[in-house]
VEXDREN-2710 file (C-alpha; in Angstrom, 1 decimal):
% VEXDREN-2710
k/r/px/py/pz
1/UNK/0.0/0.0/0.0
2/UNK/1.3/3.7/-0.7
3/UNK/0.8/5.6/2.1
4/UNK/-0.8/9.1/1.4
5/UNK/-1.8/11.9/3.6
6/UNK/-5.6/13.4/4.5
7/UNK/-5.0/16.7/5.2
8/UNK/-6.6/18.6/8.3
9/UNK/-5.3/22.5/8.4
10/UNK/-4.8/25.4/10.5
11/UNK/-3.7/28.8/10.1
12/UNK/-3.3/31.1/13.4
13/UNK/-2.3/34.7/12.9
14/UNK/-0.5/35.6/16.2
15/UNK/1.0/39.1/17.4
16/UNK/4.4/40.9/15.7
17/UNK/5.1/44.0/12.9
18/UNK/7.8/44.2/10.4
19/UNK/9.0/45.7/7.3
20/UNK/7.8/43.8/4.0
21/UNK/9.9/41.0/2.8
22/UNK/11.7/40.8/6.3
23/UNK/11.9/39.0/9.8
24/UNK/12.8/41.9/11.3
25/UNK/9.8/43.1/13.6
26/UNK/10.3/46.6/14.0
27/UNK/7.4/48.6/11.6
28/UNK/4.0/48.6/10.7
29/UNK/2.6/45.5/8.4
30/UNK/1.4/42.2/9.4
31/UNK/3.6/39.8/10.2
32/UNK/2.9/35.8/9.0
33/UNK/4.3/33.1/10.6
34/UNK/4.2/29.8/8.5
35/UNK/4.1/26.2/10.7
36/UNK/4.1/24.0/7.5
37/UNK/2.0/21.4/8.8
38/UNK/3.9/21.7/12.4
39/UNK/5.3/18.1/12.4
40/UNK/8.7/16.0/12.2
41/UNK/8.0/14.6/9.2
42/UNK/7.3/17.3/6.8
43/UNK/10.6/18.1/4.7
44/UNK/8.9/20.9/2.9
45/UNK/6.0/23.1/2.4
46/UNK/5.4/26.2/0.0
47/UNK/2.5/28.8/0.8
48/UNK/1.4/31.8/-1.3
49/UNK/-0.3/34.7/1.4
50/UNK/-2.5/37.9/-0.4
51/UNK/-3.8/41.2/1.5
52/UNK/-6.5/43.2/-0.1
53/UNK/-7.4/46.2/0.7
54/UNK/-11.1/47.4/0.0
55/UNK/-11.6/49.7/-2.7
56/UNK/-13.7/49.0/-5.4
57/UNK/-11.1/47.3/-7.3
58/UNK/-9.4/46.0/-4.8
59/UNK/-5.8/47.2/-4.1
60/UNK/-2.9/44.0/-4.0
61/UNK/-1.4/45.2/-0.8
62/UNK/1.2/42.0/-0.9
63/UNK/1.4/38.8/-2.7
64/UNK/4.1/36.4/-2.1
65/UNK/5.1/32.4/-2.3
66/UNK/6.9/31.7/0.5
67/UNK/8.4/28.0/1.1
68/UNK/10.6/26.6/4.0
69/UNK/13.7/26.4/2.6
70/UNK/13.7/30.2/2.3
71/UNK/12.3/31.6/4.9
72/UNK/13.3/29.2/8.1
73/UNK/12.9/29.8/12.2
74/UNK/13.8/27.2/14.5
75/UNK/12.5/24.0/13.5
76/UNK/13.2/23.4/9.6
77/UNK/8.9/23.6/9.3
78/UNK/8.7/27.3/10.8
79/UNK/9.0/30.0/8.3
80/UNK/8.2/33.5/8.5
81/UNK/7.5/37.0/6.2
82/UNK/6.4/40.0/6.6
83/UNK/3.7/41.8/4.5
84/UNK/1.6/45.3/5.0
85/UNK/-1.7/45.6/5.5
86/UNK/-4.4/48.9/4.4
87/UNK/-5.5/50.5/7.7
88/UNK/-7.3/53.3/5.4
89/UNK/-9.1/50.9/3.7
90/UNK/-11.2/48.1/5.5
91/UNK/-12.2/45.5/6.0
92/UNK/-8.7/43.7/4.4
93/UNK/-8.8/40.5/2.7
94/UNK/-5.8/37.6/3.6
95/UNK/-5.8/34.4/1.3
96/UNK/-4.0/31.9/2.2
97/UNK/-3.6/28.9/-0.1
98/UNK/-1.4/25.6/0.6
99/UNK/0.7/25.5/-3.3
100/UNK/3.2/22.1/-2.3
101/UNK/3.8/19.9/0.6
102/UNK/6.7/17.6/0.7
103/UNK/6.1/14.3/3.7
104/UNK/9.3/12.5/4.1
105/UNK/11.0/13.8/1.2
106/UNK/8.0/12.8/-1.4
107/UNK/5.8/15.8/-2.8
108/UNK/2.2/15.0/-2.7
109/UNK/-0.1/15.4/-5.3
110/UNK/-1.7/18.3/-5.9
111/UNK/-5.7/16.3/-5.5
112/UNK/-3.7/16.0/-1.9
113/UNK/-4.1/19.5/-1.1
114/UNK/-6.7/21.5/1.0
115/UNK/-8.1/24.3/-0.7
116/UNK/-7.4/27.6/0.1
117/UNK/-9.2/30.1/2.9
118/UNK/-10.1/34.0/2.5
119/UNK/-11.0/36.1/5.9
120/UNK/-12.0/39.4/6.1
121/UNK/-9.8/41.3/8.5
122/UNK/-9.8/45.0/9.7
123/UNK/-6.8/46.5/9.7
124/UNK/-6.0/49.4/12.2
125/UNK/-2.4/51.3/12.7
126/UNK/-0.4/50.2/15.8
127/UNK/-2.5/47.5/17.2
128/UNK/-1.9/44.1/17.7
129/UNK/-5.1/41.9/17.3
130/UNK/-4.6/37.9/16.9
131/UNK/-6.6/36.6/14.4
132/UNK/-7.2/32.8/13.4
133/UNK/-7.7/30.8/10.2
134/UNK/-8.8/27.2/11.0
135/UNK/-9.7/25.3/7.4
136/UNK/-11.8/23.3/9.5
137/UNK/-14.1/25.7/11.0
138/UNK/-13.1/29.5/10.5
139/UNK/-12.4/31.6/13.9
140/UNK/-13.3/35.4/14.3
141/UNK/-11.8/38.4/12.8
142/UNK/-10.7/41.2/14.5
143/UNK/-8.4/44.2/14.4
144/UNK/-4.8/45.1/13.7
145/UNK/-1.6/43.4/11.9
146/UNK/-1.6/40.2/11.1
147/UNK/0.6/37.3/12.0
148/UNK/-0.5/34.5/9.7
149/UNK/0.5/31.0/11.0
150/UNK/-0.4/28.1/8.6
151/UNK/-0.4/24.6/10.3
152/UNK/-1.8/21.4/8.6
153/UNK/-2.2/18.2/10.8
154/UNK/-1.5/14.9/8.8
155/UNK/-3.6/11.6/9.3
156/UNK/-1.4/9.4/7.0
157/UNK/-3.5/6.9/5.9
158/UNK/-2.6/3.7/3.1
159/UNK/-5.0/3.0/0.6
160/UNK/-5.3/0.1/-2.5
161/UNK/-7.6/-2.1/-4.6
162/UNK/-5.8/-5.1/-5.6
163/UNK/-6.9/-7.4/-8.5
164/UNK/-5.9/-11.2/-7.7
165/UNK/-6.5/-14.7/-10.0
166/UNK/-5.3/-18.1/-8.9
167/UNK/-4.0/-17.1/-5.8
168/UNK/-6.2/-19.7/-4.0
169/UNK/-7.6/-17.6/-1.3
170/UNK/-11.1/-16.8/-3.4
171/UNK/-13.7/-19.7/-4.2
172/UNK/-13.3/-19.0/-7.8
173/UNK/-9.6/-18.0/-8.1
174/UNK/-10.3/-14.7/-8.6
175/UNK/-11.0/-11.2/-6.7
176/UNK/-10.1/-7.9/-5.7
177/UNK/-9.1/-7.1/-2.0
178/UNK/-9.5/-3.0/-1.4
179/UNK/-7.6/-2.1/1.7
180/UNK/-8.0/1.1/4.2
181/UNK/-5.8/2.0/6.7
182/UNK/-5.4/5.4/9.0
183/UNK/-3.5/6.4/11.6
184/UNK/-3.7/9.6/14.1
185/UNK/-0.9/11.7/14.7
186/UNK/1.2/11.0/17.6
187/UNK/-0.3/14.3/19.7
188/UNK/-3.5/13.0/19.5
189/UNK/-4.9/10.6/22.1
190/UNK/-7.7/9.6/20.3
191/UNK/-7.7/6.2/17.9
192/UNK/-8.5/6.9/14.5
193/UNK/-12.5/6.1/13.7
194/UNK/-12.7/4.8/10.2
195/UNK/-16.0/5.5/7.5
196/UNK/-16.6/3.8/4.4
197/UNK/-19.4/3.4/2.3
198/UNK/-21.3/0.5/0.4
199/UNK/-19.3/-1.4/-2.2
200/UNK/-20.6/-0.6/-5.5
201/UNK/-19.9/-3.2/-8.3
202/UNK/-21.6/-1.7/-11.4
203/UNK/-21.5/-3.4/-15.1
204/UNK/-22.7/-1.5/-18.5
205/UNK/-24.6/-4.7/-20.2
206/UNK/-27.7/-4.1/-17.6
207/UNK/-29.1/-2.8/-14.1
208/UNK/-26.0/-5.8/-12.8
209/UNK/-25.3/-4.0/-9.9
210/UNK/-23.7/-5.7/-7.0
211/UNK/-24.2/-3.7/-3.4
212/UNK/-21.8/-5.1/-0.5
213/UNK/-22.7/-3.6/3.3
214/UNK/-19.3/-4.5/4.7
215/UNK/-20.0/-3.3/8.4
216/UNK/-19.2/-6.5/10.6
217/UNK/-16.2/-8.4/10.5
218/UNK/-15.4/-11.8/9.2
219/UNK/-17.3/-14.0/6.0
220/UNK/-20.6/-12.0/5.2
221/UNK/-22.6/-14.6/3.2
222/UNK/-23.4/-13.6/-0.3
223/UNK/-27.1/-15.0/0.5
224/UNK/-27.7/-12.2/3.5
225/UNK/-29.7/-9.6/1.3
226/UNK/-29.0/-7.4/4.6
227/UNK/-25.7/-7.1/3.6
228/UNK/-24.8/-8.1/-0.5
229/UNK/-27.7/-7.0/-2.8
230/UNK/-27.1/-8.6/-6.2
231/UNK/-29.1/-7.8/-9.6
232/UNK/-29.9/-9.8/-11.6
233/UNK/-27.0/-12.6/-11.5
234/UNK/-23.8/-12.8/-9.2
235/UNK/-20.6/-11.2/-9.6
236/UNK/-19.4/-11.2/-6.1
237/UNK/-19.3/-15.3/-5.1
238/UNK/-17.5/-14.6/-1.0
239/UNK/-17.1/-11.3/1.1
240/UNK/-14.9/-11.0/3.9
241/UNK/-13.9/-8.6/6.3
242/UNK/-10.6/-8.1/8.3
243/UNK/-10.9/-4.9/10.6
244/UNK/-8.5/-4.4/13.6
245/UNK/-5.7/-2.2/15.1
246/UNK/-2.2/-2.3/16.2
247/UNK/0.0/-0.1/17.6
248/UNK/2.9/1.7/15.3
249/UNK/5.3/3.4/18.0
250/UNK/3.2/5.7/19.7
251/UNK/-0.2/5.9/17.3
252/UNK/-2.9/3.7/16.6
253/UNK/-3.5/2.3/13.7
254/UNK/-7.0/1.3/12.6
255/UNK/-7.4/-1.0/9.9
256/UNK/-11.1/-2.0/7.6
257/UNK/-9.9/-4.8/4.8
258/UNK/-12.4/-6.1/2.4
259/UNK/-11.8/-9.1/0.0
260/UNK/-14.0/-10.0/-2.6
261/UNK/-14.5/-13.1/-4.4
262/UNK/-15.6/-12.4/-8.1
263/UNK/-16.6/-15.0/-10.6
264/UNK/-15.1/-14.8/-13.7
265/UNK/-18.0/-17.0/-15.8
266/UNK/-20.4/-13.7/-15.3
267/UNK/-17.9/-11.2/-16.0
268/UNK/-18.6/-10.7/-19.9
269/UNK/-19.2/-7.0/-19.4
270/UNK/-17.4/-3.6/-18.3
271/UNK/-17.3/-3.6/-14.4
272/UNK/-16.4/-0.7/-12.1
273/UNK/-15.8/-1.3/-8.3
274/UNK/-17.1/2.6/-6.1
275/UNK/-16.5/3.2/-2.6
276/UNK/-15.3/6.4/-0.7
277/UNK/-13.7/6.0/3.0
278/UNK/-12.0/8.6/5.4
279/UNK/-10.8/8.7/9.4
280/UNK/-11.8/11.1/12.0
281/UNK/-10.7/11.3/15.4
282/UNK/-14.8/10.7/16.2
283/UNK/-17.7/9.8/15.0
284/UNK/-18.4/13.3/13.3
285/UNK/-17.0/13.8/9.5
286/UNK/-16.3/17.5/8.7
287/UNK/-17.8/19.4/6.1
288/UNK/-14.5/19.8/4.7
289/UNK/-12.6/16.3/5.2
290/UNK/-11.0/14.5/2.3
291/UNK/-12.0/11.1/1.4
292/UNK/-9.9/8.4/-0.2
293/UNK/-12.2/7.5/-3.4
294/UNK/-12.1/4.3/-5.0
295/UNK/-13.3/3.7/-9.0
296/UNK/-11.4/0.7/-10.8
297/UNK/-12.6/-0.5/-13.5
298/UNK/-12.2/-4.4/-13.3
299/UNK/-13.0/-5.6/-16.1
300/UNK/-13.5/-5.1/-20.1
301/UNK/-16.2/-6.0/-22.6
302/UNK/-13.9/-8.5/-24.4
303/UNK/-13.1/-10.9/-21.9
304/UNK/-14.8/-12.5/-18.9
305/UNK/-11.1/-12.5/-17.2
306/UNK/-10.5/-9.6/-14.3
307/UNK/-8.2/-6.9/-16.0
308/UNK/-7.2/-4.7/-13.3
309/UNK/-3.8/-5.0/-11.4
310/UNK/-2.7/-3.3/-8.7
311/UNK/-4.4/0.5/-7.6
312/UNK/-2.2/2.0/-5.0
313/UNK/-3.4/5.4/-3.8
314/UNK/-2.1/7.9/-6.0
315/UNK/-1.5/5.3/-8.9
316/UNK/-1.1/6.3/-12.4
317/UNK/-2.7/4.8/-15.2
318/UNK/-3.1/1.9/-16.3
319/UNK/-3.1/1.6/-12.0
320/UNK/-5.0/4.3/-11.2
321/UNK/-8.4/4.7/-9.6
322/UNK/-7.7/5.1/-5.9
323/UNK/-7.1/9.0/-4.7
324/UNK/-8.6/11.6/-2.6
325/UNK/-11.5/13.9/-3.2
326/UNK/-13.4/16.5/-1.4
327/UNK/-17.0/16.9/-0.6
328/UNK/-19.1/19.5/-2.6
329/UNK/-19.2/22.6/0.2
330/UNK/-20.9/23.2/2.5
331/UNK/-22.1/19.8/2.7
332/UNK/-19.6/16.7/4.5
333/UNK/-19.2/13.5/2.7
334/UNK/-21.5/10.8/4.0
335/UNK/-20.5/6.9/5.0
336/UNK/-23.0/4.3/5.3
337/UNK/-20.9/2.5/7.7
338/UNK/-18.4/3.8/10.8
339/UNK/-15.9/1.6/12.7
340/UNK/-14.7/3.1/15.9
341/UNK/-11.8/-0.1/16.3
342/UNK/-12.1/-3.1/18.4
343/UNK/-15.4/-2.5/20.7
344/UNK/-15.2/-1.3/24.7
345/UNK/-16.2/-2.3/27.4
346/UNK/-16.9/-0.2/30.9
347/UNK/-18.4/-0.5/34.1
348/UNK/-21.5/2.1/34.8
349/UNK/-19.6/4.4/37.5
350/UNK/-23.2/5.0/39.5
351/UNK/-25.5/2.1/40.8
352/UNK/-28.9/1.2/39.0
353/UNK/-32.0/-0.6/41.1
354/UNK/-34.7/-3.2/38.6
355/UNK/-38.3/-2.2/38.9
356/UNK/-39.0/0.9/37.4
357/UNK/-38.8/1.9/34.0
358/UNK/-35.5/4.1/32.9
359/UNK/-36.6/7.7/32.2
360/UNK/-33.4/9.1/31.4
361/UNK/-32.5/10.9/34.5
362/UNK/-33.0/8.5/37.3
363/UNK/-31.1/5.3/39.0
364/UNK/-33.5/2.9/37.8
365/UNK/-34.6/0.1/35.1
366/UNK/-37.0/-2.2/34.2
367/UNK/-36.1/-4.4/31.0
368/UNK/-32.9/-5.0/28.9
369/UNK/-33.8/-2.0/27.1
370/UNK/-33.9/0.0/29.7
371/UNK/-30.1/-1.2/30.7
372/UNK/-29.4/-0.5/26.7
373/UNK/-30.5/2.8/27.1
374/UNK/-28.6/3.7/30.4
375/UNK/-25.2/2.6/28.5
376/UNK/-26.1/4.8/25.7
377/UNK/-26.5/7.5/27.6
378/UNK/-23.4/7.0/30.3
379/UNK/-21.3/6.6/27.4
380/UNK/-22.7/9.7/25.3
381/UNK/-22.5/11.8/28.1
382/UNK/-18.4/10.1/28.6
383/UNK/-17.8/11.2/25.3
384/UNK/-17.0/7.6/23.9
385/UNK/-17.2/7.0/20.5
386/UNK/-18.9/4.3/18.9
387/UNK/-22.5/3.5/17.0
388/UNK/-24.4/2.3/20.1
389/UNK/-23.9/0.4/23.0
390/UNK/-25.8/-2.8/25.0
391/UNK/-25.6/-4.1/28.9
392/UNK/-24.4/-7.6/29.2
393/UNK/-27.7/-8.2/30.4
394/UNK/-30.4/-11.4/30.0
395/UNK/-33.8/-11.8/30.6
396/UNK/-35.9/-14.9/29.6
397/UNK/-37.4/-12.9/26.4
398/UNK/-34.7/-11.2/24.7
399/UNK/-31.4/-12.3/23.2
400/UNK/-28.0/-13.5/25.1
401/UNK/-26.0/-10.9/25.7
402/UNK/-23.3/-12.7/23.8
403/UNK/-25.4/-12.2/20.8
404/UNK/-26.3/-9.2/21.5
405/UNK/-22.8/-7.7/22.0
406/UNK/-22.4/-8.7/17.7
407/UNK/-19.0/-8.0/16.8
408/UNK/-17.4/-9.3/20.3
409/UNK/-17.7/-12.9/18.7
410/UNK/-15.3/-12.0/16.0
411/UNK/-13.3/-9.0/17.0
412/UNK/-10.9/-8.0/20.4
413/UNK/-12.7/-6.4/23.6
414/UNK/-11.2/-3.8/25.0
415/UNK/-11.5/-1.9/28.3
416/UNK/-12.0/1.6/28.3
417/UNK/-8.4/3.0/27.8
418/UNK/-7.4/0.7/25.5
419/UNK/-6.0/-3.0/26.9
420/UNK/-7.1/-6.6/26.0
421/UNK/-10.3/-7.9/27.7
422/UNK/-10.9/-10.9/25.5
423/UNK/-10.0/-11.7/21.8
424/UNK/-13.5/-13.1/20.9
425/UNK/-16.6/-15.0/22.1
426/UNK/-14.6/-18.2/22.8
427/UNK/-12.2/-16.2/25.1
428/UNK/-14.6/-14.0/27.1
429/UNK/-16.5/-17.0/27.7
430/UNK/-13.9/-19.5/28.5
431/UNK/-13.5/-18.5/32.3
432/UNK/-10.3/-16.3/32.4
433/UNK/-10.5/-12.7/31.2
434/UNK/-7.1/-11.2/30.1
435/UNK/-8.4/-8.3/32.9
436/UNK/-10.9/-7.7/34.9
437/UNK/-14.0/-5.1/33.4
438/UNK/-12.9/-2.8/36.4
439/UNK/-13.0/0.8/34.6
440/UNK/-15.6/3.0/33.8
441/UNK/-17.0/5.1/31.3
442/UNK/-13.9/7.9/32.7
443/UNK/-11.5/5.2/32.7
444/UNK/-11.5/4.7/36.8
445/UNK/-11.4/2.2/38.4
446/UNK/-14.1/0.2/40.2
447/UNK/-13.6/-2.6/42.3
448/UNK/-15.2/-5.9/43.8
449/UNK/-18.7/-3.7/43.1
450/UNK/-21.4/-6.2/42.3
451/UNK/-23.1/-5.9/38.7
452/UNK/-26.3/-6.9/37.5
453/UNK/-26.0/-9.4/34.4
454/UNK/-28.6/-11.7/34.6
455/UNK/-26.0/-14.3/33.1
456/UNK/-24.4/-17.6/33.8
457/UNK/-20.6/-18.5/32.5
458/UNK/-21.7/-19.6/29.0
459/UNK/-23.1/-16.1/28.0
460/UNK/-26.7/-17.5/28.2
461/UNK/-29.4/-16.4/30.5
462/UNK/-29.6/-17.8/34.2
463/UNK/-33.0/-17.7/34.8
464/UNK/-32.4/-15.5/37.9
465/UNK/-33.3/-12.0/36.8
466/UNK/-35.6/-10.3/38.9
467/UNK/-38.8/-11.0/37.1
468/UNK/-37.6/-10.0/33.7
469/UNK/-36.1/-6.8/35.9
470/UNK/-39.7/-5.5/36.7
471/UNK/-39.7/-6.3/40.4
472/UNK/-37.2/-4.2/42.4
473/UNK/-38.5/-6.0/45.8
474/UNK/-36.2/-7.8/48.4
475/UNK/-38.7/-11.0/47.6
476/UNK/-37.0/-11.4/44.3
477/UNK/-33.3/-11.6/43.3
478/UNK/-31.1/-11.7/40.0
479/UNK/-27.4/-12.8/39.0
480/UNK/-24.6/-10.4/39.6
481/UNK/-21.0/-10.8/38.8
482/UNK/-18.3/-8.6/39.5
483/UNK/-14.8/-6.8/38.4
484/UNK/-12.8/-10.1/38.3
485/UNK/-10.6/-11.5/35.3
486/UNK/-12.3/-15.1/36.5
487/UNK/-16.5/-16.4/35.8
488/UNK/-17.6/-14.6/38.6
489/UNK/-17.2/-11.7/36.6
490/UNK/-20.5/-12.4/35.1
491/UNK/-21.9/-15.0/37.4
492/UNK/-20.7/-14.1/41.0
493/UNK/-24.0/-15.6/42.7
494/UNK/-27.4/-14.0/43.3
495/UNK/-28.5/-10.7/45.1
496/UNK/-31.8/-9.4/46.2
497/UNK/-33.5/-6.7/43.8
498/UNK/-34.0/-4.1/45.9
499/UNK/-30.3/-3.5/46.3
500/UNK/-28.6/-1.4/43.6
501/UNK/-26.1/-2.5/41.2
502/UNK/-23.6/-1.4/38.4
503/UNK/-24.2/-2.6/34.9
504/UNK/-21.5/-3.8/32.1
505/UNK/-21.9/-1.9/29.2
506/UNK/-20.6/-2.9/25.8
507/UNK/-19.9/-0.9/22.3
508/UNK/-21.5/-2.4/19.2
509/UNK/-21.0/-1.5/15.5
END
């Protein structure tokens, strides 16, 4: 894979005067300050600032390409220049517009580039008055000279779509495997959240349209119209899924892997494979975040044989087809599908008592949807990121917990913070957790504080719940377990229902 870069950026315009063309700070002017992209790892960057004043054809007040090799301070990314600004003529205009970035000594291409940012600026003799640019989300104006700094935050991320035949890893011999991977920058303490859309598989002889939902990890069957929709024949014979992350030195990275069987025998027309993905750092995409965009054409008219090769990002033709885009303004790009990395697991910091129904605001609940809605909520209100959330919670009506909780079957689960709970259903079930589920939504601790699960070893309902967790009385008593890395932890005996409990909460996709 060819790792690329999705570009988040910031400009700040901080205090200091100078003369034009200078780093000497002693006159009237703004003075800009250049962080190209404010990281280690970025051997060069090249800028090109413009003040306007306000007449009615506006005035060029200074217009200049400035680049890090030239104009240097400190660290080999800081640069810095002096330019005027009108203070008989407001409001002022500053562009600022991002011309080449060099990461590691490689340029990157110019569909790699953020697009530049105008702000209207008034511009007053003598005063100093910070003003911000933030490509992101724009900051307010106000007066005086202005010190532009330009930073740009890189999520590197590695992107591909590589055609395969007689490999022996697909059913028919032959498929394509698209690969995504993103990483956060090392100052960051959140892991990278991943977003991708449908898998699109569209052919010109007819409506043959193959639509792949890869949102759960591991073989998707081809015959679960919840996930693969196929018109009219099959092109796509085996889906499978490898999501996961792994540490790099300090930063996360988050993976989402899809392989696709293809059957040659149906392939007797042009076929392009469309997705679009990106990375966040949570479950929010920007209106203004890049996407890596994928549209390989995999096959021909003359031939029922795949004819694409290998797509790195950034590939040129005849192994192109995989680079970035933006979204259309003011609108974000949209993702059917979000993966937040290996799902959590926490500990409710306050106590909950069965009984009465869950209103949002109180200490109570009467139903495993109830408990749901109590995890949703803690972990909302924690800030945790993540498409929804169940309580490892059974009653005789709904379904095992260990059902419930989806993806822990096939994927890690992780405590809050990050380390190893289990690495799938046959390990969280198997009497011996790696640790104990002894944190909470904050990521403290809790200890030997009974829970309320409702659940024997096995994952299955115990039978001892409560009364489905409508009777809160001392006549009636459910399963608890507690924060140990042995059974107990869900099945630690039985207590009565009128004395409060934690509850166990779990992410799911």
């Amino acid at each position: 894979m060819r790792i690329a870069a999705l570009l988040c950026a910031a400009a700040l315009l901080a205090p200091a005067c100078a003369d034009e063309g200078t780093t000497d700070e002693s006159g009237p002017g703004i003075a800009i300050e250049l962080a190209a992209l404010n990281t280690s790892n970025v051997t060069y960057a090249q800028y090109t600032i413009t003040v306007k004043n306000a007449d009615t054809t506006p005035l060029t007040i200074a217009s200049v390409q400035i680049d890090s090799n030239s104009y240097q301070v400190g660290a080999p990314s800081l640069v810095r220049y002096v330019a005027p600004c009108d203070a008989t003529s407001n409001n002022n205009t500053v562009t600022v517009t991002v011309d080449a970035l060099s990461v590691g000594g490689t340029a990157l291409p110019a569909a790699a580039l953020p697009a530049s940012q105008t702000k209207s600026v008034q511009c007053v003799a003598n005063q100093d008055v910070p003003v911000a640019f933030d490509f992101f989300a724009v900051a307010s104006s106000e007066l005086g000279f202005f010190d532009i700094t330009v930073g740009t935050d890189v999520i590197t991320c590695s992107a591909k779509l590589d055609c395969q035949t007689d490999t022996g890893f697909f059913p028919s011999a032959s498929g394509v495997v698209l690969g995504f991977s993103c990483t956060m920058p090392a100052a960051t303490t959140t892991d990278p959240v991943l977003h991708m859309d449908t898998i699109d598989i569209t052919c010109s002889g007819g409506p043959a349209t193959v639509t792949v939902d890869a949102d759960v990890a591991g073989n998707i069957s081809v015959g679960d119209t919840t996930k693969v929709s196929v018109t009219p024949y099959s092109i796509v014979n085996s889906v499978t899924v490898f999501r996961g992350e792994d540490t790099i030195g300090t930063t996360t990275n988050t993976y989402w892997n899809v392989a696709l069987g293809i059957d040659p025998g149906v392939l007797d027309e042009t076929c392009t494979l469309v997705t679009k993905a990106t990375v966040t750092d949570g479950d929010t995409v920007p209106a203004d975040l890049p996407y890596i965009d994928w549209n390989v054409q995999l096959t021909t008219a003359s031939g029922s044989a795949l004819t694409c090769t290998t797509h790195p990002l950034f590939g040129e033709s005849p192994n192109g087809g995989v680079t970035s885009a933006w979204p259309t303004s003011p609108n974000p790009a949209e993702f059917d599908n979000i993966y937040t990395g290996n799902p959590t697991a926490f500990v409710t910091s306050d106590t909950y008592t069965p009984g009465t129904a869950y209103t949002g605001s109180n200490a109570f609940f009467a139903s495993v949807a109830d408990a749901n809605d109590i995890c949703i909520d803690v972990a909302d209100a924690a800030g945790l990121a993540g498409a929804s959330w169940v309580a490892w919670l059974s009653d005789t009506a709904t379904v095992d917990p260990v059902d419930a909780a989806g993806q822990v079957s096939i994927e890690q689960l992780r405590l809050v913070g990050g380390i190893v709970i289990a690495l799938g259903k046959t390990d969280l079930l198997d009497g011996s957790l790696a640790v104990a589920i002894n944190k909470d939504q904050a990521g403290a601790v809790v200890s030997g504080a009974p829970v309320w699960t409702g659940t024997s070893a096995d994952g299955t309902a115990s039978g001892s719940d409560c009364l489905d967790w409508t009777d809160g009385s001392a006549g009636q008593s459910g399963t608890v377990g507690t924060q140990s890395a042995t059974a107990t932890w869900t099945n630690n005996g039985t207590q009565l229902c009128n004395v409060p409990a934690h509850l166990i909460c779990i992410q799911v996709p």
